[in-house]
KOLSE-550662 format. One record per residue: x, y, z of N, C-alpha, C in turn; residue in three letters. Coordinates in steps of 0.02 Angstrom, whole numbers, padded with zeros to 5 digits, always signed. Layout:
<atoms>
XYZXYZXYZala...
</atoms>
This chain:
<atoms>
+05663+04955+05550+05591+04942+05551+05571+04889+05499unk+05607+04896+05434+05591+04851+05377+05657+04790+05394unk+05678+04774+05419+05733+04752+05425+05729+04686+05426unk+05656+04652+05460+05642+04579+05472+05605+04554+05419unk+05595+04596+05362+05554+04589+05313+05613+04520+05253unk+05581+04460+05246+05606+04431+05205+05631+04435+05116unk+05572+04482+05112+05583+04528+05045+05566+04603+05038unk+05603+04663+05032+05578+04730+05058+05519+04746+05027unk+05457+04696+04996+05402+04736+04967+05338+04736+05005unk+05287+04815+04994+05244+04813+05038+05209+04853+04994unk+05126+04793+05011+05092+04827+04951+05030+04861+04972unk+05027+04926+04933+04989+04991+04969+04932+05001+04982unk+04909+05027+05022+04852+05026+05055+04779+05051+04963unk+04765+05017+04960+04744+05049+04891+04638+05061+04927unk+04636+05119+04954+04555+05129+04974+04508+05121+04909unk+04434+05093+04935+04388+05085+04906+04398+05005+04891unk+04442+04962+04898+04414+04883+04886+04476+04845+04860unk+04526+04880+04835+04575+04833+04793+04609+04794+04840unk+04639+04835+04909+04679+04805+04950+04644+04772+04995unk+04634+04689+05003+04605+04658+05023+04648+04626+05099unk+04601+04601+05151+04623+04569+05194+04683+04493+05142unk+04672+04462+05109+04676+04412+05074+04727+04435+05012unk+04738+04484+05013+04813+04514+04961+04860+04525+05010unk+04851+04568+05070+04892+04564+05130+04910+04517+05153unk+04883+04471+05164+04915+04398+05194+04939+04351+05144unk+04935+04356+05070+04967+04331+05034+05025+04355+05032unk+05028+04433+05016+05124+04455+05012+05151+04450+05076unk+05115+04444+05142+05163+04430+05198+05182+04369+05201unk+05157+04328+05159+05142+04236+05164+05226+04235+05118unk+05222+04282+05057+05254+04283+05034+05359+04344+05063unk+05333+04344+05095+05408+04388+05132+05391+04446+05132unk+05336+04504+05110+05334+04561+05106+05270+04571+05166unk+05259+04643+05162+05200+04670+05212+05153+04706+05167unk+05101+04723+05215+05049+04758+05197+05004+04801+05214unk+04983+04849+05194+04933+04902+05240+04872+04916+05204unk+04825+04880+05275+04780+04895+05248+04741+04956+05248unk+04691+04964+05194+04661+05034+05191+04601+05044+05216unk+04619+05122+05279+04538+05137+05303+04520+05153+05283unk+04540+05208+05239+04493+05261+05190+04432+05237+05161unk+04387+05277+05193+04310+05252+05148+04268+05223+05179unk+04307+05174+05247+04259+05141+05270+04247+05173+05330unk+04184+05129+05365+04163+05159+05433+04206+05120+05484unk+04218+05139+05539+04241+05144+05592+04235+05062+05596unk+04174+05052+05599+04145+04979+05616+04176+04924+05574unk+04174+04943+05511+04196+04904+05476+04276+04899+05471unk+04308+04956+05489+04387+04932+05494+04394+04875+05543unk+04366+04906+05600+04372+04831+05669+04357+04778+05635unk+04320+04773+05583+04298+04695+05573+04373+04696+05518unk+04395+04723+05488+04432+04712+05430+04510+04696+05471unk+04532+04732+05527+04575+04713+05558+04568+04665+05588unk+04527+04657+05617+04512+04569+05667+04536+04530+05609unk+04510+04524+05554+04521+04487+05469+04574+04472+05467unk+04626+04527+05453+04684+04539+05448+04729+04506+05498unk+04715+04512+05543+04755+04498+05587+04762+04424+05615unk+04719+04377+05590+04702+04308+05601+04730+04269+05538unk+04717+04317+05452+04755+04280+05436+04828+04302+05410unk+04875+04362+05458+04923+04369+05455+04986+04360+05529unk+04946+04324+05556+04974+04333+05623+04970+04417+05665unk+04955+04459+05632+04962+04513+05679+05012+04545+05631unk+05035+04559+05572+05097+04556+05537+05085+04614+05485unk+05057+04665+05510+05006+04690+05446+05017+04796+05464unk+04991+04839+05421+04986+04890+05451+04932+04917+05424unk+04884+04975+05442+04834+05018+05423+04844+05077+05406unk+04809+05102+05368+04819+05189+05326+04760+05208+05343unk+04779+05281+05365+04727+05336+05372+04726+05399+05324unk+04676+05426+05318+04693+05464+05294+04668+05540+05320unk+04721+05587+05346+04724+05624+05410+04649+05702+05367unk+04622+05719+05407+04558+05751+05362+04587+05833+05358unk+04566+05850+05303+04608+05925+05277+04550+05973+05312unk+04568+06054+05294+04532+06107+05321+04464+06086+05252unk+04411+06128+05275+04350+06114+05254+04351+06168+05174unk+04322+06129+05108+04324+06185+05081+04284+06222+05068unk+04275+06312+05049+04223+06351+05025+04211+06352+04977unk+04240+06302+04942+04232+06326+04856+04170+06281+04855unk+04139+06347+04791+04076+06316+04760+04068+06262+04723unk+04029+06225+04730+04050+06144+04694+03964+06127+04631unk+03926+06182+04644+03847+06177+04606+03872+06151+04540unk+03905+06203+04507+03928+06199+04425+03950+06118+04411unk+04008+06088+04480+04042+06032+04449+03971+05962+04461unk+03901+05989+04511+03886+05933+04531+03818+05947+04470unk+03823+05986+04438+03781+06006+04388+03806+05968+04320unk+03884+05980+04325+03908+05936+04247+03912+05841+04270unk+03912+05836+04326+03903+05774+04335+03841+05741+04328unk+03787+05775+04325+03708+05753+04316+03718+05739+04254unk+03751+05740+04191+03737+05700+04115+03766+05631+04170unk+03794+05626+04176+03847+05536+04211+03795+05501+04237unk+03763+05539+04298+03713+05497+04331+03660+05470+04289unk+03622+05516+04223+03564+05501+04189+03593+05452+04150unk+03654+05443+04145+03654+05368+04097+03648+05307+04130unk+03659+05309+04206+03651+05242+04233+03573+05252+04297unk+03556+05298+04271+03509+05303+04326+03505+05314+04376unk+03534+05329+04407+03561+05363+04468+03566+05456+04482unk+03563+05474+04538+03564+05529+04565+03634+05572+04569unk+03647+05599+04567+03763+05625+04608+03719+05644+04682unk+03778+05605+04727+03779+05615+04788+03784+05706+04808unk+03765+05695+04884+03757+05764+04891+03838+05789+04918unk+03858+05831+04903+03931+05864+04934+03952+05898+05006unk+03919+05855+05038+03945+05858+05119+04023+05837+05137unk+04034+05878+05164+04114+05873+05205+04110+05836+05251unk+04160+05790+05271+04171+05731+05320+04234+05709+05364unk+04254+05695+05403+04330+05669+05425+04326+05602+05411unk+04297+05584+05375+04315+05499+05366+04318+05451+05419unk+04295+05477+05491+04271+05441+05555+04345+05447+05565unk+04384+05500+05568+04469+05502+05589+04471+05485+05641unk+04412+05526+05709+04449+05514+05762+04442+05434+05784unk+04376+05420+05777+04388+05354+05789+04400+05295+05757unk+04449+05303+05707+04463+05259+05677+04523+05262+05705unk+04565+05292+05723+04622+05299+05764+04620+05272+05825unk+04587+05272+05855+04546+05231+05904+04546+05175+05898unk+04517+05150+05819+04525+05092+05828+04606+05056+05822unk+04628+05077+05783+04723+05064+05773+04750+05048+05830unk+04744+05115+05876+04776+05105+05959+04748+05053+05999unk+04660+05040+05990+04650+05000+06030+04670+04929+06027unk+04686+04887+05947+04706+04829+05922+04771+04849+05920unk+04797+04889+05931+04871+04893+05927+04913+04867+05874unk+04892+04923+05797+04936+04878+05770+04978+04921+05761unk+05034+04872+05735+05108+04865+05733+05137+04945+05692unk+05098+04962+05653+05145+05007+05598+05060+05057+05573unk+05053+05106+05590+04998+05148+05561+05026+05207+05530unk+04998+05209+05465+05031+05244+05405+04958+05333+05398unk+05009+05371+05394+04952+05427+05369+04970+05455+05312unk+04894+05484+05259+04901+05507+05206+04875+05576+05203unk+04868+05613+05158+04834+05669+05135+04851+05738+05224unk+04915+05720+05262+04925+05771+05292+04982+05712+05347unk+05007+05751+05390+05036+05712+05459+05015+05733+05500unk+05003+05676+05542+04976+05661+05624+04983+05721+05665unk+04951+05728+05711+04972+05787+05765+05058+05754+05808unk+05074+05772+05853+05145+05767+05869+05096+05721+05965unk+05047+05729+05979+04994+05694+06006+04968+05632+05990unk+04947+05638+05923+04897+05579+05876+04969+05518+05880unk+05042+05548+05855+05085+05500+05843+05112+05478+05912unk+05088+05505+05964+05122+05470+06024+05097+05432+06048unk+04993+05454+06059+04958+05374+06065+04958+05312+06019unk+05009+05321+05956+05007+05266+05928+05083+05224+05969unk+05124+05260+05970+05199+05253+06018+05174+05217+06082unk+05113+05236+06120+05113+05225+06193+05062+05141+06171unk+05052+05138+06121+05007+05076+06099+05049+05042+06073unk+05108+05029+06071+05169+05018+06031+05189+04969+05949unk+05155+05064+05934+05156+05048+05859+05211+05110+05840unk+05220+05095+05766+05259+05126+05739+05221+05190+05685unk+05249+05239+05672+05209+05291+05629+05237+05304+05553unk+05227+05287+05496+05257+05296+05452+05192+05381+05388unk+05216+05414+05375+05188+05463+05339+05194+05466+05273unk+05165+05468+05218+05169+05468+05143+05184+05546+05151unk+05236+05556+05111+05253+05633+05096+05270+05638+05009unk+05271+05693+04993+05273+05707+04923+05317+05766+04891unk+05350+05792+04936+05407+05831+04940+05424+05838+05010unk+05502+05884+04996+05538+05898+05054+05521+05925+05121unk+05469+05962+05090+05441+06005+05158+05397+05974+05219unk+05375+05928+05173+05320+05889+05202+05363+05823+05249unk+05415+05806+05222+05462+05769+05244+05473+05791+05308unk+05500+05863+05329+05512+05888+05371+05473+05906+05423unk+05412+05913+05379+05348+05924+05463+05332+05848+05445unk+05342+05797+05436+05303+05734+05467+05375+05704+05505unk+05436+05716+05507+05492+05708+05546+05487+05751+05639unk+05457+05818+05596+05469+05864+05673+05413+05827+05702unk+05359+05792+05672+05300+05777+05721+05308+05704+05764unk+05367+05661+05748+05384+05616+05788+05365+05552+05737unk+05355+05575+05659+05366+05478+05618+05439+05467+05615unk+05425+05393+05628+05469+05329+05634+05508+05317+05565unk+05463+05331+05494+05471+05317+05433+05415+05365+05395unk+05462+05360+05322+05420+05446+05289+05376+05363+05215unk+05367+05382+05187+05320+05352+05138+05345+05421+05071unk+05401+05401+05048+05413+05453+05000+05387+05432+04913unk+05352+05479+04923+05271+05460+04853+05283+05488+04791unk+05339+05487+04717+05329+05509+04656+05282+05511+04625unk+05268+05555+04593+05225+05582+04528+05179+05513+04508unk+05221+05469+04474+05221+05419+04456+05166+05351+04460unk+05145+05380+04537+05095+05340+04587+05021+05356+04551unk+04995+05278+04559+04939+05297+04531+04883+05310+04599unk+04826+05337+04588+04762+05349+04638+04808+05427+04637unk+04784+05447+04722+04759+05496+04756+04849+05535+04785unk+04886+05581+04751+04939+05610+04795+04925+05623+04854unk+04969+05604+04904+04951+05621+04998+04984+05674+04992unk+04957+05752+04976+04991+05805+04962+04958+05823+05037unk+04987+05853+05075+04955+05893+05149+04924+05939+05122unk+04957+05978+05046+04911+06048+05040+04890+06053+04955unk+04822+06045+04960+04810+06025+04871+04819+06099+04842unk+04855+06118+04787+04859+06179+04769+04820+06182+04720unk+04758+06196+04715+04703+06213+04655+04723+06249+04604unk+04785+06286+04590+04799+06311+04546+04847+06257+04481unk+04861+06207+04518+04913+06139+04475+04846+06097+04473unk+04851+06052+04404+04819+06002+04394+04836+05940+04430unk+04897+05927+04455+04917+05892+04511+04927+05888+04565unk+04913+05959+04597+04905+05988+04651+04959+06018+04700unk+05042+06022+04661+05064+06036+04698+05123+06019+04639unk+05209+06057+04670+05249+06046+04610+05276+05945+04622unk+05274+05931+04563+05295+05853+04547+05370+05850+04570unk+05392+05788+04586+05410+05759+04588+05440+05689+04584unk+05487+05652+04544+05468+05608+04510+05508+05549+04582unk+05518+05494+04589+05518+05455+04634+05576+05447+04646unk+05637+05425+04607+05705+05432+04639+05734+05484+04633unk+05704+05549+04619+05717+05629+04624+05720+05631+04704unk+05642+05611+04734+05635+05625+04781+05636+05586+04850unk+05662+05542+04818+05708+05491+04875+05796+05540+04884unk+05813+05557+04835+05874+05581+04854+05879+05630+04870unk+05831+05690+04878+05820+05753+04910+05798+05743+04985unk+05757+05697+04995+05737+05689+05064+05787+05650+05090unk+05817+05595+05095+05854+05552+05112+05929+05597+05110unk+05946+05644+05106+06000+05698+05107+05991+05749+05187unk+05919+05742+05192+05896+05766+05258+05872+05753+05289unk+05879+05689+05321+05843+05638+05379+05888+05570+05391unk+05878+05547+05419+05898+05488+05418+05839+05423+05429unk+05798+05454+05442+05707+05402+05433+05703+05364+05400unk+05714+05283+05405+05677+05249+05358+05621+05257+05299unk+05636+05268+05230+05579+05286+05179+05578+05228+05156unk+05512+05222+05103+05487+05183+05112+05469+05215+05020unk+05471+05169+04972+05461+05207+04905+05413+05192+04878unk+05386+05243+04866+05318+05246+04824+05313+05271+04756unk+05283+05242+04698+05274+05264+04632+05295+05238+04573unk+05242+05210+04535+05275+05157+04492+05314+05098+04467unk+05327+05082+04530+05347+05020+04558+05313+04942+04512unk+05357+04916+04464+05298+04869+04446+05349+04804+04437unk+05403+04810+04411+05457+04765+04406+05509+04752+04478unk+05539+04701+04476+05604+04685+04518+05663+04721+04527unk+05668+04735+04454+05733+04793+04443+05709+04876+04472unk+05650+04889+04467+05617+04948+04512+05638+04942+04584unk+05643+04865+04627+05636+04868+04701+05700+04878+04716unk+05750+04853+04645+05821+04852+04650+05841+04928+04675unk+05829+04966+04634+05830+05021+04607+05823+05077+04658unk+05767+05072+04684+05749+05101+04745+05777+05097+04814unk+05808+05036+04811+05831+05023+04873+05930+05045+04877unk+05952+05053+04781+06016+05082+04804+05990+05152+04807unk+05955+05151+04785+05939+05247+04806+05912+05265+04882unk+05927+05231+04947+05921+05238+05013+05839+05200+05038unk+05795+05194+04978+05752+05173+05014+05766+05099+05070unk+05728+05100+05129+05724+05024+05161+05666+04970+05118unk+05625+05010+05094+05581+04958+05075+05533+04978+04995unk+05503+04953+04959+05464+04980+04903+05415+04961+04899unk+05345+04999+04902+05262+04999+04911+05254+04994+04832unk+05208+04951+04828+05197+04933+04750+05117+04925+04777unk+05046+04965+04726+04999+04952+04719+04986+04924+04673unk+04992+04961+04607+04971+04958+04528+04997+04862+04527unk+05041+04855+04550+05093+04777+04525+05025+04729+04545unk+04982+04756+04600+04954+04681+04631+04875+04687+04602unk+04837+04744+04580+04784+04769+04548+04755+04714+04507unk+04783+04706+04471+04758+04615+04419+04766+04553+04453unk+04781+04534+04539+04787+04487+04555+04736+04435+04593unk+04730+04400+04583+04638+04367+04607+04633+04384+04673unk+04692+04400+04711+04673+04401+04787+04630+04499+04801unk+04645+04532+04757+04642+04610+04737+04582+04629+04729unk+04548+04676+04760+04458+04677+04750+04468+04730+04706unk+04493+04707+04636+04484+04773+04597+04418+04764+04566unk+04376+04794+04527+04317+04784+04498+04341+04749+04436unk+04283+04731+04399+04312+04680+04328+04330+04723+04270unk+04285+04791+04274+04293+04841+04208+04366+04881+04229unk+04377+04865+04288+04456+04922+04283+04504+04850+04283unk+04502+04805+04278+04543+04737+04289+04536+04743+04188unk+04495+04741+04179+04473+04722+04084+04521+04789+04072unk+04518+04871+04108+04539+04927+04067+04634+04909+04073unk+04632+04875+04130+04707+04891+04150+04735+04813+04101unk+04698+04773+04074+04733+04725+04055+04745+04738+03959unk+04687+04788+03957+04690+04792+03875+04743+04857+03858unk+04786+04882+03928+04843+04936+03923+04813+04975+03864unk+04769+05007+03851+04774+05064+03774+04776+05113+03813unk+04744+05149+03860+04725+05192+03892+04812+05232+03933unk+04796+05288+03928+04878+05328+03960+04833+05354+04041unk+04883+05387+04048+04873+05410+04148+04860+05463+04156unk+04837+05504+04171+04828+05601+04189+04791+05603+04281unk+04814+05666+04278+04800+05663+04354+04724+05688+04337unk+04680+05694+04396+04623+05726+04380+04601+05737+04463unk+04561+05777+04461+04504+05798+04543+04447+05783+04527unk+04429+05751+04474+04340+05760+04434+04299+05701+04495unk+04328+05644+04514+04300+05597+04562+04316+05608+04616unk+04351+05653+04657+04369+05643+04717+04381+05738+04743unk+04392+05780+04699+04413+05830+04713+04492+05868+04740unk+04518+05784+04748+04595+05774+04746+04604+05767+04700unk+04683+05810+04686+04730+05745+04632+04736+05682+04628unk+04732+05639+04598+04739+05589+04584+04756+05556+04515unk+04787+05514+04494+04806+05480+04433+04768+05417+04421unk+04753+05421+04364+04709+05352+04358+04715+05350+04254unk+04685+05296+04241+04676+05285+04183+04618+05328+04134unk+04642+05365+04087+04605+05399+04073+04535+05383+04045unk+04489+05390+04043+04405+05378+04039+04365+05447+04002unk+04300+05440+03989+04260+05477+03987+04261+05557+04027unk+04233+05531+04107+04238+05572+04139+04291+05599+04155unk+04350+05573+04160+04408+05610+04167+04416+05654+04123unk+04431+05637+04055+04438+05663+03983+04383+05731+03998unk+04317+05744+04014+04283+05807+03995+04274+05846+04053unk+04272+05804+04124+04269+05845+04175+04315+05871+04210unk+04384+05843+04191+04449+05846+04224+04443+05952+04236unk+04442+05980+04188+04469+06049+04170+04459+06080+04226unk+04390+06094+04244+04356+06124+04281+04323+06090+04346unk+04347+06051+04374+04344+06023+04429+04372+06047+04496unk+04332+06053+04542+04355+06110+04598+04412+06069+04642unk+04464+06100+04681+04497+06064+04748+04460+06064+04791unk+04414+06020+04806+04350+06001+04852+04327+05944+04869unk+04405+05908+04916+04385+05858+04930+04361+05844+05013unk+04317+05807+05033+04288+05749+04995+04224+05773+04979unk+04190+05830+04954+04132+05849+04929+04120+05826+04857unk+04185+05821+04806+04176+05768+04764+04147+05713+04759unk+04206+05677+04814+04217+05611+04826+04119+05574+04829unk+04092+05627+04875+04028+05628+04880+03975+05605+04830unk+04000+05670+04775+03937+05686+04735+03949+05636+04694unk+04014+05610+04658+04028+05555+04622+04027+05471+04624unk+04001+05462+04706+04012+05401+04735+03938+05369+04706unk+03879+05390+04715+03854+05344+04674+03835+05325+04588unk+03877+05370+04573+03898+05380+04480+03946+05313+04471unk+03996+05329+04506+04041+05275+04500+04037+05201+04527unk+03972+05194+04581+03949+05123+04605+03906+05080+04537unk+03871+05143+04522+03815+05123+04464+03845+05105+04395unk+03916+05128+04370+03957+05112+04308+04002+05062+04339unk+04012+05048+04401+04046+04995+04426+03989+04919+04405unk+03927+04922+04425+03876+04881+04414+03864+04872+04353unk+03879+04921+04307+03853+04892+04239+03910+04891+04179unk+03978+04881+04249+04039+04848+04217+04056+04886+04159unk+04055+04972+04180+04062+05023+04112+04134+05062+04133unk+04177+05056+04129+04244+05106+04179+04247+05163+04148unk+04204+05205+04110+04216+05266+04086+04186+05296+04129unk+04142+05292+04185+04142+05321+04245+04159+05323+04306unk+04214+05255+04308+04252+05222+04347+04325+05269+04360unk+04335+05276+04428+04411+05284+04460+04455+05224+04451unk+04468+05248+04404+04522+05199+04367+04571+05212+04385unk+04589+05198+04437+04666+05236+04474+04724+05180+04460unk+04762+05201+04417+04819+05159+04399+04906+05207+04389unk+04960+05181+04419+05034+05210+04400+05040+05197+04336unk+05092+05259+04340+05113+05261+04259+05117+05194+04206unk+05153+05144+04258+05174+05093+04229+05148+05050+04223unk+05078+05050+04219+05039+05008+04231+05047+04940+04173unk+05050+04967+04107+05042+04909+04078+05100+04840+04077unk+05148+04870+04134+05201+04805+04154+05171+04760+04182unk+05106+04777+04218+05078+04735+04291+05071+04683+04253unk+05059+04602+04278+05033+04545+04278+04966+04533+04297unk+04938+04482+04279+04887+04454+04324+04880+04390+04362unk+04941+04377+04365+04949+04316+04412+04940+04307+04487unk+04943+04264+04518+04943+04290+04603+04980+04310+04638unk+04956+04336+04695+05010+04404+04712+05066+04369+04734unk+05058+04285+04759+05123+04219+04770+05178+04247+04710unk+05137+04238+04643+05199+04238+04584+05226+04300+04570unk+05174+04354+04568+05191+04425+04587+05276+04419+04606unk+05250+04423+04683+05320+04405+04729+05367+04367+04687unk+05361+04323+04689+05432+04261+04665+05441+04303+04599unk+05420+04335+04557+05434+04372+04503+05468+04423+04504unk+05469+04469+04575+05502+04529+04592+05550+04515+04601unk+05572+04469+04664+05610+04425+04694+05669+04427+04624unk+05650+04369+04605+05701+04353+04535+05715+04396+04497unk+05674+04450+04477+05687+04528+04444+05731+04566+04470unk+05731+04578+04545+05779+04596+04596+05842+04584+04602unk+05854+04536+04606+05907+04474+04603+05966+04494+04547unk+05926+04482+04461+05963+04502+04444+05976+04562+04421unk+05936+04618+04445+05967+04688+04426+06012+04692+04485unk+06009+04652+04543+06059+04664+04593+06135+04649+04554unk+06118+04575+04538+06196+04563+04481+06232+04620+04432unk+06180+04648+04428+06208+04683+04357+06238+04752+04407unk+06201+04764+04452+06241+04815+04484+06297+04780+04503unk+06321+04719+04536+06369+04721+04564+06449+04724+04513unk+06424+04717+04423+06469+04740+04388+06508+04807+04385unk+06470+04845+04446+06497+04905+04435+06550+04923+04490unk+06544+04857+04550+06606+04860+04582+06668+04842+04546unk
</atoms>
C-alpha cells in the first residue's frame, strides 16, 4: 500500500487547522503522503477541503475520521462550572455540552462519494459495512490503534493497514475505549513496544505513530516492521501548517514538558502543558465531545488574543527536536537523517 511512496513519510491528520490542504501537497510534492483531517469540520466544508486537496495533489492524498463513541452520562456541571474563571478572562461564555457524531455519517459519504484513495479512522474502527463501502468506492481502510486488542478488532473488521499509535503522540489517543479511571485513558504503550507486539500478530501494513521528529526515528521504525512513519509534531512550525502563532511561539520557546489531559476535549490527549491543563487536568470528566463543546469557545477567544495558556497545545513528546522550516526541508532533512542511520545500521551486518 505504502510501497509507491518515494519517501515512507506521512504527515498526520492533525484536526482543528494545523493539517492544511497546502502541508499535504507539499510532503506529497516532496515523496511522502498525507491525510487530511475531518474532525471538527462540517460535512460541507470537508467537500470543499477535498476538492482543495485533490487539485493540488493530483488525487494523492487520504482523509481521517473520527468514528463517534457511545454517548456519555457523566455529569459535566462541576467541570463546565470550573471552566467559567477561563471564559471571564477573555470574555466569552463555555460552550454548552451537547453530544454529537461529528456529521460521521455523512462525512463518510463524502469520502465514498470523491473516492478517495486511503480513509483512515480514529477514536474506534469502522463497522465491517462502513469498511466495505469504502472497498466498493475503491479505497483503502487504514485504523489508528493503540494496543493489541484493538489491532485485532480493526483487522477482524476488514482494514487494509492498522495506524499503530505510542504514548508518545502528541493531541488526542484513538483509544476505542477511554478508561476514566487512567489519566491517559487506557494502559500505555510506548511506540516500538507496540509495533512489535502487533506486528507479531498480523501481517497488515502499520503505519507508525508517535514521536516521530528526526530521520533516524523513520529509520528506526521501519526496521521495527513498520511500512511507513506518520509524523505530526515534525511539520507543526512549518509555514505551510495552520498552527496558531501562540502554540507556534509555545512550541518554539521548548520550556514547557507534555502531560496527557481531558480538560479541553474530555479525551486523552497530550499537549504542552498550560494553565488550564496544569489546574483543570485532575478532575476532568471522560466526556467527550461534551468537553470539546464547552471549551471551544475559551480556546477560540485565547487563540485571538494570542494567549496559549488556554490553548490545546497538542504537541509529542519530542517536540522540542521539531524545526521551523518548510515542510520541502522538513523532508530533505528526514531523508538525509534516514540515510544515515540507515548506514550505521548496515554496520551491524
Amino acid at each position: 500500500m505504502f510501497d509507491d511512496l518515494e519517501f515512507p513519510v506521512i504527515v498526520a491528520p492533525m484536526a482543528g487547522g494545523p493539517t492544511t490542504p497546502q502541508l499535504i501537497a507539499a510532503v506529497t510534492a516532496a515523496g511522502g503522503f498525507g491525510f487530511l483531517a475531518a474532525g471538527y469540520l462540517s460535512a460541507e466544508t470537508l467537500e470543499a477541503k477535498i476538492a482543495h486537496t485533490a487539485d493540488l495533489t493530483g488525487g494523492k492524498f487520504g482523509v481521517n475520521l473520527f468514528v463517534p463513541g457511545s454517548r456519555s452520562t457523566v455529569d459535566v456541571t462541576a467541570h463546565r462550572e470550573r471552566m467559567l474563571t477561563e471564559a471571564l478572562r477573555y470574555g466569552v461564555e463555555p460552550g454548552e455540552p451537547s453530544w454529537d457524531d461529528d456529521e460521521y455519517p455523512a462525512k463518510l459519504d463524502a469520502v465514498v462519494r470523491h473516492r478517495v484513495p486511503l480513509v483512515s479512522f480514529t477514536f474506534g474502527a469502522p463497522t465491517s459495512a462502513e469498511v466495505h463501502r469504502v472497498h466498493e468506492a475503491g479505497g483503502k481502510v487504514a485504523v489508528t490503534v493503540t494496543n493489541p486488542d484493538e489491532a485485532d478488532l480493526a483487522a477482524a473488521r476488514g482494514a487494509d493497514a492498522l495506524v499503530v499509535q505510542g504514548f508518545e503522540a502528541g493531541g488526542h489517543r484513538g483509544l476505542f475505549t477511554d478508561d476514566a479511571t487512567n489519566p491517559a485513558g487506557g494502559e500505555q504503550y510506548g511506540l516500538l513496544a507496540l509495533l512489535r507486539l502487533i506486528s507479531a500478530r498480523t501481517s497488515l501494513p502499520l503505519v507508525a505513530s508517535g514521536g516521530l521528529v528526526h530521520g533516524a526515528d523513520v529509520a528506526a521504525v521501519l526496521a521495527a516492521g513498520a511500512s511507513a512513519a506518520q509524523l505530526g509534531t515534525a511539520f507543526l512550525q512549518t509555514p505551510e501548517a495552520g498552527t496558531p502563532s501562540a502554540q507556534r511561539r509555545a512550541l518554539a520557546e521548548a520550556g514547557r514538558l507534555t502531560a496527557f489531559t481531558r480538560a479541553f476535549s474530555g479525551r486523552p490527549a497530550r499537549g504542552l502543558v498550560n494553565r488550564v491543563l496544569s489546574d483543570l487536568s485532575a478532575h476532568a470528566p471522560a466526556a467527550y465531545p461534551q468537553l470539546h463543546h464547552i471549551s471551544k469557545p475559551i480556546r477560540a477567544a485565547a487563540a485571538r488574543a494570542d494567549d496559549p495558556e488556554a490553548m490545546s497545545l497538542w504537541a509529542g513528546q519530542t517536540y522540542p527536536l521539531a524545526d521551523d522550516g518548510s515542510a520541502a526541508s522538513v523532508m530533505e532533512r528526514l531523508r538525509a537523517e534516514a540515510k544515515a542511520a540507515a548506514a550505521r545500521l548496515d554496520r551491524l551486518g
